[in-house]
N, C-alpha and C positions, 0 to 999 in steps of 0.2 A: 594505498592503491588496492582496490578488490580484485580477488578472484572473478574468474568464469563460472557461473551459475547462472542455472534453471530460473526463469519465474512466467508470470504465466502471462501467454503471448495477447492478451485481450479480453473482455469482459464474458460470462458468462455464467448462463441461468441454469439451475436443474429442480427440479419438485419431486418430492415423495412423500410420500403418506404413510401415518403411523396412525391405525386404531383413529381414521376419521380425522387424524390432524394434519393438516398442509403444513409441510416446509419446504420453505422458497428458498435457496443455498443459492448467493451468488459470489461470485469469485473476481477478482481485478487488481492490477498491478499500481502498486501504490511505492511511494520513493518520502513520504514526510506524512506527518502526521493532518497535517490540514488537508491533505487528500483525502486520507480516513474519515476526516471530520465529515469531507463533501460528499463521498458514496455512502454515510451512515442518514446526513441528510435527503440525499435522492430517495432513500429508500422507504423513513417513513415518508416522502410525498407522495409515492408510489404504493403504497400500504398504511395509508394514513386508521383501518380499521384493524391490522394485525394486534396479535394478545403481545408478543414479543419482539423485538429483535434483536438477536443475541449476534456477537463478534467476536473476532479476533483477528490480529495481526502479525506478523514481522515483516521490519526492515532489514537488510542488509544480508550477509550470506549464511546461507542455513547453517545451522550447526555454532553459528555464532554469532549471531543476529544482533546489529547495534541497539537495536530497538524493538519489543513489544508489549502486545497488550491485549486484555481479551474484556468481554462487560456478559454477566448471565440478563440481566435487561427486565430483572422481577423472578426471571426462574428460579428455584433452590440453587442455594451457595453450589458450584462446581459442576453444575449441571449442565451446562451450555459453554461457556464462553472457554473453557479448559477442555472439555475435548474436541471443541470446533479447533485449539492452538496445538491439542496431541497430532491430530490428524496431520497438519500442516507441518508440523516438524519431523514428522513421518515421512512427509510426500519429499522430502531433501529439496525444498524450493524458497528462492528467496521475495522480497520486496511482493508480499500477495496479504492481501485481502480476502477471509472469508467472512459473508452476511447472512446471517441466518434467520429468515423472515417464519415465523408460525401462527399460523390462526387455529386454535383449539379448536378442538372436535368435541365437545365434551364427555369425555373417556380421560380419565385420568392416568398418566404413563409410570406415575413412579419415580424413581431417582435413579434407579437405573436404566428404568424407559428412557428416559430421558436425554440419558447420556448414548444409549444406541440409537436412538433418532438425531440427535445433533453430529454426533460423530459419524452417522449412517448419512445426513445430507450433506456434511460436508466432502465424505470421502467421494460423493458419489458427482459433485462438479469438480472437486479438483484429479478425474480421473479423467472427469470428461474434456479438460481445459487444454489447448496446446501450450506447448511452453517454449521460449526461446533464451539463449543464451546473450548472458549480460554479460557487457562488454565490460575490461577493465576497464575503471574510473582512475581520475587523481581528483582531491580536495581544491580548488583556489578560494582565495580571498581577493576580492576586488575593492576598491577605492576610487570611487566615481563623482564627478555631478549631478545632478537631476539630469542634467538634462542629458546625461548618456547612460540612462536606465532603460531607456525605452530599445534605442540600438542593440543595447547590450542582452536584452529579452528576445529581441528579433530572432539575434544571432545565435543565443540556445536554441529556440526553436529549428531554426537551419541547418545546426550541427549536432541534436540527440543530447543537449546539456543539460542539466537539471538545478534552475536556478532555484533553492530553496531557504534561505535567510537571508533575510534583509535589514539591515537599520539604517534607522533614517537620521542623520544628525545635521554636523555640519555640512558633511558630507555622506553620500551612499555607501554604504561598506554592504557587501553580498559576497556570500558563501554560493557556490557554484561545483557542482558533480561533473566532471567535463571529461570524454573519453580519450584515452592517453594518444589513440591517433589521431585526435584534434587540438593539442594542447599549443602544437608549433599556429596554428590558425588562430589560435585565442591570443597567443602572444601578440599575433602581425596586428589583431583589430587593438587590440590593448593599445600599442606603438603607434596605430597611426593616431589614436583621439589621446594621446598623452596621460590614459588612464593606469593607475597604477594596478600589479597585482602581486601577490605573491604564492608560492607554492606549497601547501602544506604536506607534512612527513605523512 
C-alpha cells in the first residue's frame, strides 16, 4: 500500500534561455514506464528539429521510488539527465515526468553550463507545476477472459485505477493500482462477472 504524496497535478511547459539556447522543460505525471515511453514520443513529434532531449523520472514515492531513470540524449555523460533526477528528488514528489527539450544556440555552455541550465529548467517547471495528493493505493492481480478486459478497463477509468501489466495467455492476468477506498467496488464487479482476483502484500 503507498503512502500520501505529492505529484504533479497535470502537464506543464516552461522555457528558458541560456547563452542563446532554448530549453523547453515539460513536466507530467506518469504511473509505468510506457507512459514515459508516450510523452518521450510526443515530444520529439513536437520538436522533431531539437539538438536534444534529455529526461528523467520516478515512480512511486519520493524518497523511495520503486522505479527510475534518466537518458543525457548525446549530451556529456551527467550533464542532463542526473540533474534533470537531482532536481526532482529535491522537489519531494512522486510518479513525475521531467522533459527537457533544447535547441543549441551556438555558444557552447560547458559541463557545468550544462548542468545549471538542465537543473535551472527543470527547477523552473517543477516550481511552476500544481501538485496533488496521491491516494493510498493496494496491488491486485486479476484473472479474466478476453472478453472481460474491456469492462474491466472501463471500470479503472470510473474509479482512478491504474491498470498497468497485462499478459495475455490462456487467460488475461492484469496487475491493477486500485485506491483502497475503492477496493470493496472492485471486489462487487470482480463477483458479479465470476472474475478472479487477488490482493497483493
Amino acid at each position: 500500500m503507498s503512502r500520501n504524496y505529492p505529484v504533479p497535478a497535470g502537464f506543464l511547459e516552461r522555457e528558458t534561455e541560456v547563452k542563446k539556447s532554448r530549453f523547453i522543460a515539460r513536466v507530467a505525471p506518469v504511473s509505468s514506464r510506457d507512459e514515459v515511453k508516450a510523452r518521450l514520443e510526443q515530444a520529439h513529434k513536437d520538436h522533431p528539429d531539437a539538438r536534444h532531449i534529455c529526461w528523467a523520472y520516478q515512480i512511486g514515492r519520493p524518497g523511495a521510488a520503486a522505479e527510475a531513470g534518466m537518458n543525457d540524449d548525446g549530451e556529456p555523460s551527467g550533464t542532463a539527465g542526473k540533474p534533470i533526477l537531482s532536481v526532482i528528488q529535491h522537489k519531494d514528489m512522486g510518479d513525475v515526468l521531467v522533459l527537457v527539450i533544447r535547441y543549441f544556440g551556438g555558444i557552447k555552455l560547458g559541463a557545468g553550463g550544462l548542468v545549471r541550465a538542465y537543473a535551472g529548467a527543470t527547477e523552473a517547471v517543477l516550481s511552476a507545476v500544481e501538485r496533488v495528493i496521491q491516494p493510498p493505493t493496494s496491488r491486485v492481480t486479476i484473472t479474466m477472459t478476453f472478453a472481460d478486459e474491456q469492462p474491466l478497463r472501463h471500470w479503472c477509468e470510473q474509479n482512478e485505477a491504474q491498470l498497468d501489466q497485462v499478459d495475455y495467455g490462456s487467460r488475461v492476468v492484469a496487475g491493477i493500482a486500485v485506491p483502497v477506498d475503492r477496493l470493496n467496488g472492485l471486489s462487487e464487479f470482480c463477483d458479479a462477472r465470476g472474475i478472479g482476483y487477488s490482493l497483493e502484500n
